[in-house]
NUDREN-899922 format. One record per atom (N, C-alpha, C): x, y, z; residue in three letters. Coordinates in steps of 0.05 Angstrom, whole numbers, padded with zeros to 5 digits, always signed. Example, Ala and Ser with C-alpha at 12.3 -4.5 7.8 and 13.67 -1.06 7.14 Angstrom:
NUDREN-899922
+00264-00114+00156ALA+00246-00090+00156ALA+00264-00066+00156ALA+00257-00045+00142SER+00273-00021+00143SER+00258+00001+00157SER
//
This chain:
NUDREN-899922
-00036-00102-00115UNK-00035-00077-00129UNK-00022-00056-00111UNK+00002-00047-00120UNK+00007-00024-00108UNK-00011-00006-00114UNK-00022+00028-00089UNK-00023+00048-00089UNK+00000+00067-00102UNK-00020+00094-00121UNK-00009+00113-00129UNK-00007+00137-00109UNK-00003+00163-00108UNK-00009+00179-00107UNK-00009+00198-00129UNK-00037+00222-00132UNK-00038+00228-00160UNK-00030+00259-00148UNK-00022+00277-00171UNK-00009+00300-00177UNK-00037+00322-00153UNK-00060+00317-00155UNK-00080+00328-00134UNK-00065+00337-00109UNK-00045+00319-00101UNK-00030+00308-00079UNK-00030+00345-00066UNK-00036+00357-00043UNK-00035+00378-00030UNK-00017+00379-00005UNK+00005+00354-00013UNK+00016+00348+00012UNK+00023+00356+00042UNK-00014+00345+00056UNK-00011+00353+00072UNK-00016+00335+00103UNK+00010+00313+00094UNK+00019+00301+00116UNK+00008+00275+00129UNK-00024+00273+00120UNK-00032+00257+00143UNK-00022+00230+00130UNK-00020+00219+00101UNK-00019+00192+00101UNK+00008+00189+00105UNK+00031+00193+00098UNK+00061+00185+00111UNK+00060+00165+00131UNK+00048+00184+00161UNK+00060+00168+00179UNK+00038+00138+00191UNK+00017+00153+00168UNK-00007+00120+00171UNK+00000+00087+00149UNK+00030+00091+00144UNK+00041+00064+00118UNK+00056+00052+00136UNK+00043+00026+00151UNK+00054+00009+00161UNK+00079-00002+00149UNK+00087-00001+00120UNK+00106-00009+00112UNK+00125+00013+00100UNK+00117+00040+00112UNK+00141+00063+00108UNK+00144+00074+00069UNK+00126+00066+00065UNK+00122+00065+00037UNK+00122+00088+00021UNK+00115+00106+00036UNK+00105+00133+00022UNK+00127+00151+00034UNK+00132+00169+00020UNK+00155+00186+00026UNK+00146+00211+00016UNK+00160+00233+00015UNK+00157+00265+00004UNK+00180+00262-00022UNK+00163+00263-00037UNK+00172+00264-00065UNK+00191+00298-00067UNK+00195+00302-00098UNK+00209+00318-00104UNK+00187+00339-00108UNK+00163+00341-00108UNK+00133+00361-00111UNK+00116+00346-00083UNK+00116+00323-00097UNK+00091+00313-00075UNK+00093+00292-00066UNK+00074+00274-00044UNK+00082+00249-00031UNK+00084+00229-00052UNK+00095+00208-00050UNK+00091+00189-00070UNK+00103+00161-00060UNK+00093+00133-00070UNK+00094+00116-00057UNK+00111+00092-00070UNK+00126+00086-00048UNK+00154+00059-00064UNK+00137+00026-00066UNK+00126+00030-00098UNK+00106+00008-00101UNK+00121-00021-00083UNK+00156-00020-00089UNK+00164-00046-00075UNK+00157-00051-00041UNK+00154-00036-00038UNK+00144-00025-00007UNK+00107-00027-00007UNK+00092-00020-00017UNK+00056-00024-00023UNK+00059-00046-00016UNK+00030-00052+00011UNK+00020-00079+00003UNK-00010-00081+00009UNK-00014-00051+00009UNK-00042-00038+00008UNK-00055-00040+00043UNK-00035-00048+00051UNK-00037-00058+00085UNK-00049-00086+00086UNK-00044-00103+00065UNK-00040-00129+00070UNK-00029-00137+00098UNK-00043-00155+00114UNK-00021-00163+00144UNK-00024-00151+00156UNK-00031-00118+00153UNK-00034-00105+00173UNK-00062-00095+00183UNK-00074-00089+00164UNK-00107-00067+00166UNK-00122-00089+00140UNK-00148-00079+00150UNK-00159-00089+00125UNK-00174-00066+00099UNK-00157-00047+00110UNK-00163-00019+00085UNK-00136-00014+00091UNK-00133-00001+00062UNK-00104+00021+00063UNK-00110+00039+00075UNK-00096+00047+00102UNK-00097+00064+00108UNK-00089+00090+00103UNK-00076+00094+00079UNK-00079+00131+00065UNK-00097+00128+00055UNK-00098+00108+00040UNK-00129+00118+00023UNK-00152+00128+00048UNK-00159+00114+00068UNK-00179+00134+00086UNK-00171+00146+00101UNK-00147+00157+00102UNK-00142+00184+00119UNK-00145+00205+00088UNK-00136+00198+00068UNK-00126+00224+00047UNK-00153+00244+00040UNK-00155+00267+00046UNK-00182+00288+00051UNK-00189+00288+00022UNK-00170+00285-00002UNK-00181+00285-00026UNK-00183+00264-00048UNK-00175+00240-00031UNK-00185+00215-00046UNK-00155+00225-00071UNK-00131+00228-00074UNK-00112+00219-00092UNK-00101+00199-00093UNK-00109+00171-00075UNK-00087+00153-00071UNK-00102+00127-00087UNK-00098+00123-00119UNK-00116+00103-00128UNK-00100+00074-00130UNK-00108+00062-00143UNK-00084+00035-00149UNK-00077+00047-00166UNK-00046+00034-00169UNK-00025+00045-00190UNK-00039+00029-00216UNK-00046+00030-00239UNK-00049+00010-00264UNK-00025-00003-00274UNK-00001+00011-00269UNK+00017+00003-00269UNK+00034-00023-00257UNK+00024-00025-00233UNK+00025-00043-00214UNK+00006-00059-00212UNK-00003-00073-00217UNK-00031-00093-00214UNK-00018-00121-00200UNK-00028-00124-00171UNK-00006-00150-00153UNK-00047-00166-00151UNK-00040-00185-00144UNK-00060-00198-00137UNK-00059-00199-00099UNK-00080-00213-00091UNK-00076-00210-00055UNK-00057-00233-00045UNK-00055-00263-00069UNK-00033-00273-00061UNK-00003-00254-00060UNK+00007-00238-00080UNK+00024-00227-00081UNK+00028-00210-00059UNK+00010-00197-00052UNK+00013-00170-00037UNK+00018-00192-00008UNK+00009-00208-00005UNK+00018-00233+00020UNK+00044-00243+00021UNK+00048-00250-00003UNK+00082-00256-00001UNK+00098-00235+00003UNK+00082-00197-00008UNK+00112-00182-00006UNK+00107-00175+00026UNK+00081-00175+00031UNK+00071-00175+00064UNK+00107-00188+00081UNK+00106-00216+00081UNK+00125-00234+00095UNK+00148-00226+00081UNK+00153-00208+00058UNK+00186-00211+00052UNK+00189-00168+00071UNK+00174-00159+00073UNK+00175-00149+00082UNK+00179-00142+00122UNK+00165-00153+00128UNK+00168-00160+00159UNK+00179-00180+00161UNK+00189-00205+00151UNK+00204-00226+00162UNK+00183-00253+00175UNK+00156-00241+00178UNK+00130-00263+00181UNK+00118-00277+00164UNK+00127-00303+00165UNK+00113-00321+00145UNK+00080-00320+00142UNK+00071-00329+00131UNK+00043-00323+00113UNK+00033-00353+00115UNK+00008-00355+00119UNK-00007-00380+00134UNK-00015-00388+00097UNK-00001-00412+00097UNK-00008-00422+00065UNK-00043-00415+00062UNK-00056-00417+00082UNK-00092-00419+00076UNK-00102-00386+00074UNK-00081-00367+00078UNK-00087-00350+00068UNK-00080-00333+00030UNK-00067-00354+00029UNK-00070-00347-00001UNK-00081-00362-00013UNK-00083-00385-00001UNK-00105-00397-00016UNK-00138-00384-00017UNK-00142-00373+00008UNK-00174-00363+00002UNK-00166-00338-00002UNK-00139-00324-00010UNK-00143-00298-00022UNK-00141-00294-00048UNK-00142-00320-00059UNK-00140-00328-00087UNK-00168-00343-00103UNK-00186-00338-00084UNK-00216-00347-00090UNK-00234-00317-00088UNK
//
């Protein structure tokens, strides 16, 4: 599942430079996030890290986007160039 950011957005800086995958940018009003880029910090953290930096909780899953944790694993490796341990999608699919 990609992350949203919602219109709340007070943009004030801290999640940007916490998206291991550069994901989030300054929108045309407010921050907002390149779902092809989301992988909720799959690979990297085991929380998204805007969601617990953001002081007012605007960063929900997109509904729009609904990835499963196999998916967000594969865009994990098409993203960094690191293959993905087949046994992790298998138990991230249980």
């Amino acid at each position: 599942m990609a992350l949203m950011i919602t219109d709340e957005c007070i943009n004030c800086d801290v999640c940007e430079p916490e998206c291991p995958n550069q994901a989030i940018y300054l929108g045309a009003e407010i921050y907002e996030i390149n779902p092809d880029k989301c992988t909720e910090c799959v690979g990297h953290f085991e929380e998204p890290q805007c969601v617990q930096v953001c002081p007012l909780a605007c960063i929900p899953v997109d509904p729009k986007r609904v990835e499963t944790k196999p998916v967000l694993w594969l865009k994990f490796a098409q993203l960094t160039g690191r293959p993905v341990a087949p046994e992790m999608l298998f138990i991230a699919q249980h």
